[in-house]
C-alpha positions in Angstrom: 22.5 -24.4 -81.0 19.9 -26.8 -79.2 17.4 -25.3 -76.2 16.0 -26.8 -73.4 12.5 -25.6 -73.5 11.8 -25.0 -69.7 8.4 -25.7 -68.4 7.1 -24.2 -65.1 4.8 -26.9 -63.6 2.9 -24.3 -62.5 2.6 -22.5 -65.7 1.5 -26.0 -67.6 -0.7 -26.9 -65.1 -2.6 -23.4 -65.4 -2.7 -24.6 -69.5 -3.8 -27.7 -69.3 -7.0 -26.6 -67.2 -7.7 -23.5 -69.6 -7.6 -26.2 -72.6 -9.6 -28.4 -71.0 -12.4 -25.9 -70.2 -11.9 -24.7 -74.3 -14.4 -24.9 -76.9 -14.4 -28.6 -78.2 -12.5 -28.4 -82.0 -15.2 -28.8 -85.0 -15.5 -32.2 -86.6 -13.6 -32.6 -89.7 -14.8 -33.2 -93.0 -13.5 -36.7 -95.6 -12.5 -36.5 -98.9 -11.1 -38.9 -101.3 -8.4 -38.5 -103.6 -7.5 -41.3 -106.3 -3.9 -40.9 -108.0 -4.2 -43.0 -111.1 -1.1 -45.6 -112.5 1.2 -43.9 -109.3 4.4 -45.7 -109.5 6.4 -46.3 -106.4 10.2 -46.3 -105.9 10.3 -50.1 -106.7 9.1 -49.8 -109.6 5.2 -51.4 -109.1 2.7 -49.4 -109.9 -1.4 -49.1 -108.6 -4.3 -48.5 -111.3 -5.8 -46.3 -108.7 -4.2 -45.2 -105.3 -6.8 -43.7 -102.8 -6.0 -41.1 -100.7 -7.8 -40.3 -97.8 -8.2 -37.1 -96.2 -9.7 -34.5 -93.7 -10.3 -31.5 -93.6 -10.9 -28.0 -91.2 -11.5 -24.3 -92.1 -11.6 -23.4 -96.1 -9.0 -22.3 -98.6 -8.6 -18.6 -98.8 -7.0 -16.7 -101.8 -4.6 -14.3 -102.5 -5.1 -11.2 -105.2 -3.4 -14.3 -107.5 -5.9 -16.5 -106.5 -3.1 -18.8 -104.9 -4.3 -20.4 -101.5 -2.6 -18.5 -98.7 -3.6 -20.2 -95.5 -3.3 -24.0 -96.1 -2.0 -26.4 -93.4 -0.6 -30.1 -94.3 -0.9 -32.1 -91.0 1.5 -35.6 -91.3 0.3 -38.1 -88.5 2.5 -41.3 -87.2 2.7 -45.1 -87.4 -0.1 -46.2 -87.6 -2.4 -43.8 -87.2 -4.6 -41.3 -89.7 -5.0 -38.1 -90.5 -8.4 -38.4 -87.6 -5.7 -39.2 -84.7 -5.7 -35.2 -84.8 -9.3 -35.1 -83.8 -7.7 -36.3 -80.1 -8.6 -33.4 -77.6 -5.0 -33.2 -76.3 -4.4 -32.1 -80.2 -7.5 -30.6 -81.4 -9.2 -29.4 -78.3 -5.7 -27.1 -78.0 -4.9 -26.3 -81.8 -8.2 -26.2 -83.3 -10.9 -24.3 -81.3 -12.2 -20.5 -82.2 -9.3 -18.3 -81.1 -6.4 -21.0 -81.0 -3.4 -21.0 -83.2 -4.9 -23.1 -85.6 -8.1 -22.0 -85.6 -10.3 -23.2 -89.2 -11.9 -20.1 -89.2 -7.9 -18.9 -90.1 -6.8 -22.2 -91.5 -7.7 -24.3 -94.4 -6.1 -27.5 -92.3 -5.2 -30.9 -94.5 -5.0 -34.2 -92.8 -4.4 -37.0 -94.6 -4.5 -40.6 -93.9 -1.0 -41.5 -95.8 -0.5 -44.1 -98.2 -0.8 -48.2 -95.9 -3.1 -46.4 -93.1 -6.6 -45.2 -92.4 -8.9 -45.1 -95.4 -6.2 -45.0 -97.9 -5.1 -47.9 -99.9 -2.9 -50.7 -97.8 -2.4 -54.0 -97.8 -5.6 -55.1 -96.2 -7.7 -53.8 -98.7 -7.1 -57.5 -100.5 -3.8 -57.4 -102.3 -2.2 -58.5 -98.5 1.5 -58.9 -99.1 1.2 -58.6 -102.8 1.0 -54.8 -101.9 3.3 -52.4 -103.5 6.2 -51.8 -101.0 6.1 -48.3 -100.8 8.1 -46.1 -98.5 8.4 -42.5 -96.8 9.1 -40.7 -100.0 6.2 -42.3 -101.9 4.1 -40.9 -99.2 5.4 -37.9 -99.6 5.1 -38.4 -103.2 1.3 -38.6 -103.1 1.1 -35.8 -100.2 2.5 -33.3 -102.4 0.0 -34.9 -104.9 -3.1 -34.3 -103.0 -1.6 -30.5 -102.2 -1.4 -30.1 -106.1 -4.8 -31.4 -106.5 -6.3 -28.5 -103.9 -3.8 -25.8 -106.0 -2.2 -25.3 -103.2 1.4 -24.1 -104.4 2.5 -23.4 -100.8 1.8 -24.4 -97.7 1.5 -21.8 -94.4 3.0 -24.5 -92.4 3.4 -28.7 -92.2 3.3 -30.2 -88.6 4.4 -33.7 -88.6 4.3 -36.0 -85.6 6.9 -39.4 -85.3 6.7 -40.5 -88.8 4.8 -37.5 -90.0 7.9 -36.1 -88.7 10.7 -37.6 -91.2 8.1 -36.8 -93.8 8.3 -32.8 -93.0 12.0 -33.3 -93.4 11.8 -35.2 -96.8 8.7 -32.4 -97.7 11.7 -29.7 -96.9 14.3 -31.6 -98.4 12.2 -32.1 -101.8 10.1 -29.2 -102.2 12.7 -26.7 -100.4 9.7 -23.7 -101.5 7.0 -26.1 -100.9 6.5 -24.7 -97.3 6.5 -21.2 -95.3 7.2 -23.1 -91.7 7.6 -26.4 -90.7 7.7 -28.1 -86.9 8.7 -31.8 -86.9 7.9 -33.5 -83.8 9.6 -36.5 -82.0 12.0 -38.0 -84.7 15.7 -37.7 -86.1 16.9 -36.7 -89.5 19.1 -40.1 -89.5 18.9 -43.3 -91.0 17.0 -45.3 -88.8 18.9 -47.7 -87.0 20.3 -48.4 -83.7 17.2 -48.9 -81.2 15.1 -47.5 -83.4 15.2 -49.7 -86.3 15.9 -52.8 -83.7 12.4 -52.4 -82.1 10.8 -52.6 -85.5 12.5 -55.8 -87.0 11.7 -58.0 -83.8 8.1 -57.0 -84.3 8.4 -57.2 -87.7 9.9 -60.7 -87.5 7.5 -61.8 -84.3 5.1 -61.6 -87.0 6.0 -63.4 -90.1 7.9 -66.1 -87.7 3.8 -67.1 -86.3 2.9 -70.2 -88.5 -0.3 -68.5 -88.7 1.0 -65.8 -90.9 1.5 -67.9 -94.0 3.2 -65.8 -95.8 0.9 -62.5 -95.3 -1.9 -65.0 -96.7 -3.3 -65.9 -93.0 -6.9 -66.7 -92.8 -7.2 -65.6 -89.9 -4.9 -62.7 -88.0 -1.6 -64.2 -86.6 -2.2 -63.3 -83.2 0.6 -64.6 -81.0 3.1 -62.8 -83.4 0.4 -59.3 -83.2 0.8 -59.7 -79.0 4.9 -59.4 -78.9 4.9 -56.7 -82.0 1.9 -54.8 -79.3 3.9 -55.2 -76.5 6.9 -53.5 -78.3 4.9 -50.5 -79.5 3.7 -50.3 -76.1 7.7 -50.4 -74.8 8.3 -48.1 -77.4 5.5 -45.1 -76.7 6.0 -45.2 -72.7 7.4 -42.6 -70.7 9.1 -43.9 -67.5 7.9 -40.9 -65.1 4.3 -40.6 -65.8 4.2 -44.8 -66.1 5.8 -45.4 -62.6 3.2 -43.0 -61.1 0.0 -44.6 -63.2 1.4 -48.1 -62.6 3.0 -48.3 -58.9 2.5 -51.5 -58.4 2.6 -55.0 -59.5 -1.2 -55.4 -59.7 -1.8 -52.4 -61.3 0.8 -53.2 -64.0 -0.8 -56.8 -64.8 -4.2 -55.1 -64.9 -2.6 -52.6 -67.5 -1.3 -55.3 -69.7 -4.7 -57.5 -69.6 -6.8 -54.3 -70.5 -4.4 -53.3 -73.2 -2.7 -55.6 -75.2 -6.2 -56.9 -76.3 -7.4 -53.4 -77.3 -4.3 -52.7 -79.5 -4.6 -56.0 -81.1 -8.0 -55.9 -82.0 -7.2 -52.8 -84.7 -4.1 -54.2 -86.0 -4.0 -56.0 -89.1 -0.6 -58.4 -90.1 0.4 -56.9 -93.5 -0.6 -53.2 -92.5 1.3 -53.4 -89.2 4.7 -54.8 -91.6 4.5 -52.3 -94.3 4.0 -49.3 -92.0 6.8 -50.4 -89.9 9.2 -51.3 -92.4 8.5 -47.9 -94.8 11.0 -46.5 -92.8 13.7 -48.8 -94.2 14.8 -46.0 -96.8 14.6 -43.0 -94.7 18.1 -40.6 -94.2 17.5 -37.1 -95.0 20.8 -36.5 -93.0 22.7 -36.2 -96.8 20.7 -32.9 -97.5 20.2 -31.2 -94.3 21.6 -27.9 -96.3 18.7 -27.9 -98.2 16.4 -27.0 -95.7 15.9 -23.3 -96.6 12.2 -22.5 -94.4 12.1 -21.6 -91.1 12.0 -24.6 -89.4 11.1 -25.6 -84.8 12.0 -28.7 -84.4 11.1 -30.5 -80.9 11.5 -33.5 -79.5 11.6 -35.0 -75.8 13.9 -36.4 -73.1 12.0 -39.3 -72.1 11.4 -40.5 -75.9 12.7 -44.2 -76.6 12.7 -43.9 -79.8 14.7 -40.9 -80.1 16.5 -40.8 -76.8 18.6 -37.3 -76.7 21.6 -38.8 -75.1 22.5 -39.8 -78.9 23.6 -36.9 -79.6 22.1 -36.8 -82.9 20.1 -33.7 -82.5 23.5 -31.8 -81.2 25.1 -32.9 -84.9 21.9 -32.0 -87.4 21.4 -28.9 -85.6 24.6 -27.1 -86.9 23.6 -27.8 -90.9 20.1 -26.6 -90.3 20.8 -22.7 -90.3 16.9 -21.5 -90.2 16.4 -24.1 -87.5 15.2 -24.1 -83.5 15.2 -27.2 -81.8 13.9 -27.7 -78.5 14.0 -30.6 -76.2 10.8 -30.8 -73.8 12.7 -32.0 -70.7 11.0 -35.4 -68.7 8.6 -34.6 -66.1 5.2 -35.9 -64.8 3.8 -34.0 -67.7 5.7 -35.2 -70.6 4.7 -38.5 -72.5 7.6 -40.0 -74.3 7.6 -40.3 -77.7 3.9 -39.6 -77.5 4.7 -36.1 -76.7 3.8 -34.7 -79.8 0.2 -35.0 -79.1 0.1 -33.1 -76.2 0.3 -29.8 -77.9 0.0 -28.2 -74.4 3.5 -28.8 -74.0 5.0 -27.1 -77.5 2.4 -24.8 -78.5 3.9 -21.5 -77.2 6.4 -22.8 -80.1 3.9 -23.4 -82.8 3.4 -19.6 -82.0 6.7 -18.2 -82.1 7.3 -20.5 -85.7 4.3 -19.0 -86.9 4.8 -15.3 -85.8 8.8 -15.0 -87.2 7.6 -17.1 -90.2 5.0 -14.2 -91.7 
C-alpha cells in the first residue's frame, strides 16, 4: 500500500540548517570508459562509445574479492553524473558521517550515454547519431559496473530518468542490486502529459528553419526558447514558485534572467535525443520481476508525474518488496525537482539501507 511520508515543518527546517552547516562533500574524481563496436536496439552500432564517469570513496572487497560497497548513481534529462556534486545532494548524502559517506561507499556516477562527457550527438555525428534509448543506457551502465567487477551493487539511486533506468536495472538484472530508490518517475509507458510536454519541444525544434535537419550552423534558437520554457513548466512547483515569484515584475524578471541561461547549455540534437529516449520505456509488463528491496518516492506537486493518476496506486500492488512514499506539496517541496533535495527523503535512504543488509 502507498504512504504519505509526513514532514514536520519544524523537523525539516531543523535538517536543512544542520546540512547546511555540514562538512562540504569531497570533489569527485573522472574516468573514462570506451565500449568498443556497442550495438544499440536499432541495430547501429559505434566503433567506440565513451562513457563518462565519476567517482567517490574506493571499492572494498569481500573474503571473495567481490566488491561489497559499490553505489550506481542514475542522474536525469539532461544532466550528468556531476549534477550530484549539487550541495542539496552531496552536501547531505556525501559528507564524513552521512549515509553515503565515501569513506563507506565506493559511489559511481556516470554521465549516461547523449549527456555530459559521454558520446552524443554533438560530438559531430549531429542527427546521424545512433538513436539509442533507456535500455541502451542501461546497457552500457551495467557495462561500466562489469568493467569495475562489480557483480553487485549495495544500492542504485536514480533521479527522473535515472529513475525508469533503476526500474529497467531491476527488471534486467533482477540480482544485479541489494536496494534500489527510484525518485520522481512512473513504471508506465510515457504518455499522457508526460510524453505531450516532450514532443512540443521536440517539434518546437525541428519546426525552426534554422534547424536544417539537425545540420544548423548555428543553434536553432527560437525553437531552443519554447522547448526551455517547457522544461521550465515542467520542473516548477506551484507553492514554492507563487512565494519566489508574487508578482508580475518579479515573474518577467525570472523569465529574462533564465530562459537565456538554460539556452546557452543546450545543444539542438542533444536536447532531441535525450528527450525522445524515453519513447521505448514501459517496465509496467514486468513489475513481478522486481525481486530487491525496493523505496520508491515521488511528490505531490510533480508535473510530470502528478499522483492524482493513480498510477502509483496500481504499480504498487505488483511490487511486493516495495515502499512508496509520496512527499506531500509544501513550501519545502520542489516538484519534480524533488529528488535533489535529499533533505526531504533521506530518513528513507536510511530505512532502505538498514532492512536491506
Amino acid at each position: 500500500m502507498s504512504r504519505v511520508l509526513k514532514l514536520a515543518a519544524a523537523a525539516l527546517a531543523a535538517t536543512l540548517i544542520a546540512t547546511g552547516a555540514a562538512q562540504a562533500a569531497p570533489e569527485p574524481v573522472g574516468h573514462d570508459f570506451v565500449i568498443k563496436d556497442f550495438r544499440f536496439r536499432t541495430g547501429e552500432t559505434l566503433p567506440e562509445l565513451k562513457i563518462r564517469y565519476h567517482t567517490l570513496g574506493a571499492p572494498k572487497l569481500d573474503a571473495a574479492g567481490k566488491v561489497t560497497n559499490a553505489v550506481l548513481i542514475l542522474h536525469g534529462t539532461g544532466g550528468s553524473g556531476r549534477s550530484f556534486t549539487n550541495p542539496l545532494f552531496a552536501d547531505v548524502l556525501f559528507t564524513p558521517g552521512g549515509l553515503l559517506d565515501p569513506a563507506k561507499y565506493f559511489i559511481v556516477m556516470p554521465d549516461n550515454i547523449g549527456h555530459g562527457d559521454s558520446s552524443k550527438p554533438s560530438d559531430g555525428l549531429r542527427a546521424k547519431f545512433p538513436r539509442y534509448d533507456y535500455a541502451d543506457m542501461v546497457e552500457a551502465q551495467h557495462a561500466l559496473v562489469t568493467s569495475l567487477k562489480i557483480d553487485k551493487l549495495r544500492l542504485i539511486i536514480g533521479t527522473s530518468m535515472g529513475c525508469m533506468h533503476s526500474f529497467i536495472w531491476a527488471e534486467t538484472y533482477p540480482q544485479g542490486a541489494k536496494a534500489l530508490m527510484p525518485l520522481a518517475c512512473q513504471p508506465v509507458e510515457i504518455a499522457g502529459r508526460n510524453r505531450l510536454w516532450r514532443r512540443m519541444a521536440i517539434e518546437a525544434i525541428t519546426s525552426d528553419p534554422a534547424w536544417m535537419g539537425g545540420d544548423y550552423r548555428t543553434q536553432p534558437v527560437q525553437g531552443l526558447k519554447t522547448a526551455a520554457n517547457l522544461l521550465i513548466l515542467a520542473g516548477a512547483a506551484p507553492l514554492p514558485l507563487q512565494a519566489q515569484l508574487p508578482t508580475r515584475a518579479a515573474v518577467d524578471d525570472y523569465v529574462a534572467r533564465e530562459l537565456p541561461r538554460r539556452i546557452a547549455g543546450m545543444d539542438a540534437n542533444d536536447f532531441i535525443y535525450q528527450v525522445d529516449s524515453s519513447r521505448t520505456y514501459d517496465p509496467s509488463k514486468d513489475l513481478e520481476k522486481i525481486t530487491a528491496p525496493m523505496t520508491w518516492v515521488n511528490s505531490a506537486d510533480d508535473f510530470i508525474n502528478p499522483p492524482e493518476l493513480g498510477l502509483a496506486e496500481a504499480a504498487i500492488t505488483r511490487l511486493k518488496t516495495t515502499r512508496y512514499v509520496l512527499i506531500p506539496a509544501t513550501l519545502q517541496s520542489r516538484g519534480h525537482g524533488t529528488h535533489t533535495h535529499a533533505a526531504l527523503w533521506k530518513d528513507e535512504l536510511a530505512a532502505l539501507l538498514k532492512r536491506s543488509e
